[in-house]
PLY file of the C-alpha trace (Angstrom):
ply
format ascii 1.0
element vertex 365
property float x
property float y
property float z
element edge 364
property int vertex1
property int vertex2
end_header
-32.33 -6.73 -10.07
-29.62 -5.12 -7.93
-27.77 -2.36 -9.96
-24.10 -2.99 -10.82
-21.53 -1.18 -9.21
-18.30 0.16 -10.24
-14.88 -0.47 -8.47
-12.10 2.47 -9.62
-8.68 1.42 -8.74
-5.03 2.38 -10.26
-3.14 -0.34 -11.63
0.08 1.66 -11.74
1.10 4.78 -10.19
4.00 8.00 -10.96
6.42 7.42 -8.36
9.83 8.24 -6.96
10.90 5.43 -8.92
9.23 6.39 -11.71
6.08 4.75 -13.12
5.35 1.72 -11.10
3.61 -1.28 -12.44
0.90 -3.75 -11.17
-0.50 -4.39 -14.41
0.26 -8.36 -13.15
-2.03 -8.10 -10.64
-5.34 -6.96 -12.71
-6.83 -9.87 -13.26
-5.88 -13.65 -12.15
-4.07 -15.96 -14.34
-7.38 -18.11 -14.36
-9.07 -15.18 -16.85
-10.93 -16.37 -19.41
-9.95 -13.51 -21.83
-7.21 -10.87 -21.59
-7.93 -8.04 -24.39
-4.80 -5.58 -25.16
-4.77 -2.93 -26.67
-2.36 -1.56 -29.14
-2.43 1.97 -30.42
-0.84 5.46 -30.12
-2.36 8.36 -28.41
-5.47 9.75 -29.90
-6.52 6.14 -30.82
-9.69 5.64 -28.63
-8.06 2.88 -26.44
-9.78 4.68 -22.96
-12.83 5.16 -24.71
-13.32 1.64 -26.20
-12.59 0.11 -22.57
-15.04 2.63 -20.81
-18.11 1.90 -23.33
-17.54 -1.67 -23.02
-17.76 -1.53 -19.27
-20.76 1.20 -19.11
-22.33 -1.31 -21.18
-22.08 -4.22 -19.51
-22.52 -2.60 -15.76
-25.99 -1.42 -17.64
-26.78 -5.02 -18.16
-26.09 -6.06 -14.46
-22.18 -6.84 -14.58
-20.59 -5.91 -11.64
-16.69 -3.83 -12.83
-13.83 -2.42 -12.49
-12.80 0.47 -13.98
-8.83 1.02 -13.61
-7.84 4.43 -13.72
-4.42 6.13 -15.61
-2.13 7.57 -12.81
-1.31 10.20 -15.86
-5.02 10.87 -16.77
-7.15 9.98 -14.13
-10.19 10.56 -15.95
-8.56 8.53 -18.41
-8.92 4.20 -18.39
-6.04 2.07 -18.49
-7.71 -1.01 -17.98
-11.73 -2.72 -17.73
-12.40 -5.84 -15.60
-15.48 -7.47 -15.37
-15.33 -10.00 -12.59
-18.08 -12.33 -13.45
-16.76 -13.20 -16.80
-13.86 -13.39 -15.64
-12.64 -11.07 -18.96
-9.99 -7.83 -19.25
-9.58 -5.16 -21.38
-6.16 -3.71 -20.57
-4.07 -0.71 -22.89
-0.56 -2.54 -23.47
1.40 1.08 -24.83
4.05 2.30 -23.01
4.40 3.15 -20.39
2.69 0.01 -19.15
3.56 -2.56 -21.60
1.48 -5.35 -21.95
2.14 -8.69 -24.05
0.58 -11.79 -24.19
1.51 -14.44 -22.23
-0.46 -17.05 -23.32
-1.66 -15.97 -26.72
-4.38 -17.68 -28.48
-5.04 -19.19 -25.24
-6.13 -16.89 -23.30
-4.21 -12.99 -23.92
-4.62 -11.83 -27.46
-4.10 -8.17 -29.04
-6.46 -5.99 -30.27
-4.51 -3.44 -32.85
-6.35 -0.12 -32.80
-3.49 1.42 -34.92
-4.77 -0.97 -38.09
-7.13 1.94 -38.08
-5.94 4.77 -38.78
-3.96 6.90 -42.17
-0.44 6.42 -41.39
0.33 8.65 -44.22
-1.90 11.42 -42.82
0.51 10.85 -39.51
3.72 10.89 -41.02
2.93 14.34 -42.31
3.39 15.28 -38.52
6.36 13.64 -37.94
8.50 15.92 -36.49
5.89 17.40 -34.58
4.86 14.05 -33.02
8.59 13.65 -31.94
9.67 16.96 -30.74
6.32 16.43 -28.23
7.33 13.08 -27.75
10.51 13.91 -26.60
9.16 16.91 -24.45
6.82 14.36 -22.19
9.73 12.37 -21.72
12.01 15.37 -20.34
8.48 16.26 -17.89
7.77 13.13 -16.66
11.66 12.46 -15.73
12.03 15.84 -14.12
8.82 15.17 -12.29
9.84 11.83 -11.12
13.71 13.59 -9.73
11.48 15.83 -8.07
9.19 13.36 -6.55
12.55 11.31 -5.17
13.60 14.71 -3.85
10.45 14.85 -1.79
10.57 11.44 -0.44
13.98 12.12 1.00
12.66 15.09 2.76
9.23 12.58 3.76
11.90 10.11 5.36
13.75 13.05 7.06
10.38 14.14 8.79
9.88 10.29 9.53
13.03 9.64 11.14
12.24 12.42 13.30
9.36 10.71 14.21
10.23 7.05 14.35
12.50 8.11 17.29
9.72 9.53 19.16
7.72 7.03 18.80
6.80 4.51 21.26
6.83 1.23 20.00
5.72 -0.93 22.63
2.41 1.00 22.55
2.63 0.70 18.51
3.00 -3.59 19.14
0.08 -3.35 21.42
-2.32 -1.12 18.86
-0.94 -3.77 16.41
-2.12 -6.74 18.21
-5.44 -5.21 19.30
-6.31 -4.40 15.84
-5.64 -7.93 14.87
-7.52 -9.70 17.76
-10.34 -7.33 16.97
-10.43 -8.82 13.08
-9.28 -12.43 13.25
-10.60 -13.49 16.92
-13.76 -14.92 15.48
-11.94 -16.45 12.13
-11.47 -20.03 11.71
-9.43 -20.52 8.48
-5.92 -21.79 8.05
-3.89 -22.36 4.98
-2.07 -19.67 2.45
-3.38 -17.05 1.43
-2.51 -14.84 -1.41
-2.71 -10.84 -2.07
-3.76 -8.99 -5.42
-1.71 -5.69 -5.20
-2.95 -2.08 -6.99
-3.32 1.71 -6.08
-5.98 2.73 -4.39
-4.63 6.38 -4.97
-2.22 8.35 -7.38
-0.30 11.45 -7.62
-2.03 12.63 -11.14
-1.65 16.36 -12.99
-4.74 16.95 -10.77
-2.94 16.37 -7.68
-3.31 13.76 -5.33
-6.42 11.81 -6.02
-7.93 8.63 -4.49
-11.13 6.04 -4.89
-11.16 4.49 -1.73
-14.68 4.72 -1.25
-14.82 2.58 -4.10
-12.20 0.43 -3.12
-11.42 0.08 0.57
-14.82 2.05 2.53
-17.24 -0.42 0.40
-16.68 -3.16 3.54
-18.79 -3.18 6.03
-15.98 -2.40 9.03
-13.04 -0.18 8.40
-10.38 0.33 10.59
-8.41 3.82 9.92
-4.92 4.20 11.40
-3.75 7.54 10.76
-0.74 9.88 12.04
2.39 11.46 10.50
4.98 10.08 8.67
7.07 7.89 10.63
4.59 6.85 13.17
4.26 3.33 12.30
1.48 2.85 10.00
2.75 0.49 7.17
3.95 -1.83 10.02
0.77 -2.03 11.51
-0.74 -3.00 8.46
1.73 -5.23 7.37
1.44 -7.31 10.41
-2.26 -7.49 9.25
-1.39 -8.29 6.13
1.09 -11.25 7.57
-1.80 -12.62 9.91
-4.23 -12.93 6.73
-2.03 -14.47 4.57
-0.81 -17.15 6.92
-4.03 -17.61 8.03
-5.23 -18.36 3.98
-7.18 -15.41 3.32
-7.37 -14.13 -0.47
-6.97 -10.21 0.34
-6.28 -7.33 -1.95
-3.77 -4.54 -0.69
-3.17 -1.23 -2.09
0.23 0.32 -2.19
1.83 3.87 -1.21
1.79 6.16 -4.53
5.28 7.74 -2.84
6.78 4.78 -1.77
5.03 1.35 -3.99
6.25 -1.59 -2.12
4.99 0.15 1.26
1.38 -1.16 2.09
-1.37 1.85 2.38
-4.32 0.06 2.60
-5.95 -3.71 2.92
-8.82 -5.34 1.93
-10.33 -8.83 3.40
-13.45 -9.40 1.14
-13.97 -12.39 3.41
-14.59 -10.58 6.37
-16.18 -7.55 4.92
-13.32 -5.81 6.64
-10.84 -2.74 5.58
-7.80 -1.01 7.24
-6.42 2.29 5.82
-4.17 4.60 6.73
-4.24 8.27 6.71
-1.15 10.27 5.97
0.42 13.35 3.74
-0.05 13.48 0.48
-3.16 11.49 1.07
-5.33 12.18 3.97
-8.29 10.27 4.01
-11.30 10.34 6.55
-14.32 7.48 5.55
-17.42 8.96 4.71
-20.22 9.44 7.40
-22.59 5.75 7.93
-19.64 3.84 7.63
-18.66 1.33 10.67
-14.67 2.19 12.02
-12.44 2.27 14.55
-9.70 4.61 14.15
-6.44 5.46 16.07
-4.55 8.39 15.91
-0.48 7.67 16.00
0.64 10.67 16.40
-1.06 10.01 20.49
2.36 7.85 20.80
4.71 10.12 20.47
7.29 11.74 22.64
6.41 15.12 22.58
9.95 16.38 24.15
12.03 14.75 20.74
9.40 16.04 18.51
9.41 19.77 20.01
13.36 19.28 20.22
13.51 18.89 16.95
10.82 21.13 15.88
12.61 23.69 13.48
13.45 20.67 11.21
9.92 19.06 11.14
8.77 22.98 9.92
11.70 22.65 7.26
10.66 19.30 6.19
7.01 20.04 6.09
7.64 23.25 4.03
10.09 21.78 1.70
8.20 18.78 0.64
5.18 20.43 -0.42
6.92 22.44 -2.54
8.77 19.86 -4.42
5.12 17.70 -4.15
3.63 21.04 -5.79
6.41 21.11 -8.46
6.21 17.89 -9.22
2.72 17.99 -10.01
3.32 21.16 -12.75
5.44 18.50 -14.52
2.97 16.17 -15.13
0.32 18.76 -15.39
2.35 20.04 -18.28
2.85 16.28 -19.50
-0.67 15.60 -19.46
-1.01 18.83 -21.67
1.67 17.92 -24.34
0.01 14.09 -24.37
-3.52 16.25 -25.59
-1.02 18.35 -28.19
0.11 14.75 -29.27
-3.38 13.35 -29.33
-4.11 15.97 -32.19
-1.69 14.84 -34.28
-3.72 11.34 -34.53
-7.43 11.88 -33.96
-8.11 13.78 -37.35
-6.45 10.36 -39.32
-8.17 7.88 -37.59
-10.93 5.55 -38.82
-13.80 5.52 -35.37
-16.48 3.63 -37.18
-14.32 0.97 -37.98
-13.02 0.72 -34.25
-16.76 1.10 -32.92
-17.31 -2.06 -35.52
-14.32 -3.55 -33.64
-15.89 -2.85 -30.29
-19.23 -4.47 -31.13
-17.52 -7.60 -32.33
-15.60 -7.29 -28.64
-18.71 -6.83 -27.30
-20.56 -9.92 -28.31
-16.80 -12.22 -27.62
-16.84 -10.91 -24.14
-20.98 -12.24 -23.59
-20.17 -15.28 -24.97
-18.48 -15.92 -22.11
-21.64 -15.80 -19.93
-21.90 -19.83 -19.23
0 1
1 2
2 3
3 4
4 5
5 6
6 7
7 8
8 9
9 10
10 11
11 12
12 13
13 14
14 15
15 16
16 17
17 18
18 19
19 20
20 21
21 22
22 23
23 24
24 25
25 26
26 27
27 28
28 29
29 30
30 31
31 32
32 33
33 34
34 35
35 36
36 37
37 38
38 39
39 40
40 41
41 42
42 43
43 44
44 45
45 46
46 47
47 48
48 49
49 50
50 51
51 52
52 53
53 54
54 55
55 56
56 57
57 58
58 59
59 60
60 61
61 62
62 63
63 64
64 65
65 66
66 67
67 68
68 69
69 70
70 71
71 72
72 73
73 74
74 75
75 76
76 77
77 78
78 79
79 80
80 81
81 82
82 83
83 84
84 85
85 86
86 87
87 88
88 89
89 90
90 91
91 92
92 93
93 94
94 95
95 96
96 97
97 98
98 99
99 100
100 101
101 102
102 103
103 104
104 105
105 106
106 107
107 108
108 109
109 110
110 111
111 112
112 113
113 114
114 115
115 116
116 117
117 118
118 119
119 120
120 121
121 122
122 123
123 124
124 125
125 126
126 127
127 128
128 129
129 130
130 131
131 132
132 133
133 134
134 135
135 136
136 137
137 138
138 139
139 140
140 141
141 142
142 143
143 144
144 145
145 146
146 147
147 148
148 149
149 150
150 151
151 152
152 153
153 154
154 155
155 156
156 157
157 158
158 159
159 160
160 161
161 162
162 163
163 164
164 165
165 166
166 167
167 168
168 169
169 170
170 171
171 172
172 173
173 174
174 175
175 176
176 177
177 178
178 179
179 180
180 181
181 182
182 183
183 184
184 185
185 186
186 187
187 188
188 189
189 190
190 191
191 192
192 193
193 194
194 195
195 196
196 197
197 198
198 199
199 200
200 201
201 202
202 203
203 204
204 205
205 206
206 207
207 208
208 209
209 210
210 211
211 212
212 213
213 214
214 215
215 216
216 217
217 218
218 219
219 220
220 221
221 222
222 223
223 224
224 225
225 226
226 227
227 228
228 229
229 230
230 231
231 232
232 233
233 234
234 235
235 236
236 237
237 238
238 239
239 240
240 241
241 242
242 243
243 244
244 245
245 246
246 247
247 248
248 249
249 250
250 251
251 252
252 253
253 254
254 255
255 256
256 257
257 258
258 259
259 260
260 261
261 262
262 263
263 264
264 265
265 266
266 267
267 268
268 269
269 270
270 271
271 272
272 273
273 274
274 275
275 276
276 277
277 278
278 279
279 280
280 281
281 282
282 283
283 284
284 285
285 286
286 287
287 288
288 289
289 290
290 291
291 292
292 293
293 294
294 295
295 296
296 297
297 298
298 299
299 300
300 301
301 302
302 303
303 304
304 305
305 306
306 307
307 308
308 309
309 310
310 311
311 312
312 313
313 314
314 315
315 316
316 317
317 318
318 319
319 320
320 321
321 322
322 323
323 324
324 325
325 326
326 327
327 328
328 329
329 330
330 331
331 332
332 333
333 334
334 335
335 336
336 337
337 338
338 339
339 340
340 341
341 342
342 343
343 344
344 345
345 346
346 347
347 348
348 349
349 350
350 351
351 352
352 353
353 354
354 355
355 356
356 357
357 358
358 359
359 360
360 361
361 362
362 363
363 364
């Protein structure tokens, strides 16, 4: 039997914006089961999701593992494909309800579980920390809209030196080179996640999990301005109309610009490379790549020189600062996780997971 593998993706992502949701966009509205969880930190929600999945990639399930943009080592969400069943935590600050309950979304209440009166004994405690990760996490996302004004200052520097008819023809090569062959027509439609987050450890990613598992993949990289996301929108365009079903994976510093897309049809990827997250495939896989920066006017970018140096300079710092603040979040959340582990019941949740366990291979036929 062919061993499972393991997707890891971000469903949401810390952003100038502040946290940025495509919890929608986990699993399809035609699931058979949507499992959320309920609980407060401390409660075993990321653990009860990851056993589940280890579990049922041991007995040949194919999954995804979604990732917390917070915690990356910490789950937000399990899908397993096949069965067509989720496992998603529904606290803040991703809430999840049920849309269709009883049907097909229903909640699974970890906090039944625990000694609330052993918890109210650290009341104060739980809210002075509470309050503290709120005052991090909106310093960190000021900080993080600081930087992206600096980004677009650096871009704009750029998108005037660029040379877009060269850009339109890169555009349309890369597009003759994936679709010439393709026969489909119709309407497509696009799943959209994070392939990548800006975490307490820094930029992270799981494209090779995500986006190098195709066969082909097509790397456009180059500086910021140099006309990346268009390139791959226009991809993105061409499969849609054309009625491919195609997943695309969002920019953690800017989440409704397209980083990277998937067409599972065609076995095909294109990604881009660019600060905070450079990216280079790993060796044995088949791409193409093009390098951006090759189009542009080197006398406007040396003109303007002093202020690229600036801009470089200034938004690594304020990227740097911005991951202390949710470095220091993710350390308060593990203060805040100790006010809750000692007065929770495990067996009974690990009871609850078994039962959730057999529900989800029920589902097999």
């Amino acid at each position: 039997m062919e061993k499972a593998k393991i997707r890891h993706l971000f469903p949401g992502g810390n952003t100038p914006q502040g946290f940025f949701s495509y919890y929608n966009y986990i699993i399809s509205n035609d699931a058979n089961r949507i499992f959320i969880l309920k609980g407060g930190p401390g409660t075993g929600k990321s653990t009860f999701m990851r056993k589940i999945g280890e579990e049922l990639v041991a007995q040949g399930y194919d999954a995804e593992f979604h990732h917390c943009s917070s915690d990356n080592n910490s789950l937000d969400g399990v899908v397993i494909p096949k069965l067509k069943v989720a496992l998603i935590d529904g606290t803040a600050p991703h809430v999840v309800d049920p849309k269709l309950p009883g049907c097909i979304d229903e909640i699974l209440p970890l906090g039944e579980y625990w000694d609330e009166q052993g918890i109210l004994a650290h009341k104060a405690n739980i809210m002075a920390c509470t309050a503290e990760i709120s005052k991090n996490y909106q310093r960190a996302y000021r900080l993080l809209r600081a930087a992206k004004y600096i980004y677009e200052d650096f871009a704009a520097i750029n998108t005037e030196a660029l040379d877009i008819l060269k850009t339109n023809q890169v555009a349309h090569d890369l597009i003759e080179k994936i679709f010439n062959d393709s026969k489909k027509s119709g309407s497509g439609k696009i799943r959209k996640l994070f392939a990548s987050a800006i975490t307490p450890d820094g930029p992270v990613n799981y494209l090779e999990s995500s986006v190098w598992s195709v066969g082909t993949c097509h790397v456009i990289s180059g500086d910021p301005g140099t006309g990346k996301s268009t390139i791959i929108q226009k991809v993105i365009n061409t499969a849609v109309t054309m009625g491919f079903a195609i997943e695309v994976y969002y920019c953690p510093l800017d989440p409704e610009k397209p980083e990277h897309v998937v067409i599972p049809e065609l076995n095909t990827g294109v990604t881009t490379s660019n600060i905070p997250h450079i990216y280079s495939p790993p060796k044995g896989n088949l791409f193409t790549s093009v390098n951006m920066n090759d189009y542009l006017n080197s006398s406007i970018t040396g003109k303007y020189q002093e202020n690229i140096s600036y801009d470089q300079q200034m938004f690594w710092e304020l990227f740097g600062k911005t991951i202390g603040c949710l470095k220091q979040s993710k350390q308060l959340h593990d203060q805040l996780e100790n006010y809750y582990v000692p007065y929770m019941n495990f067996q009974g949740i690990n009871d609850l997971r078994e039962k959730t366990m057999k529900r989800i291979l029920s589902y097999q036929n």
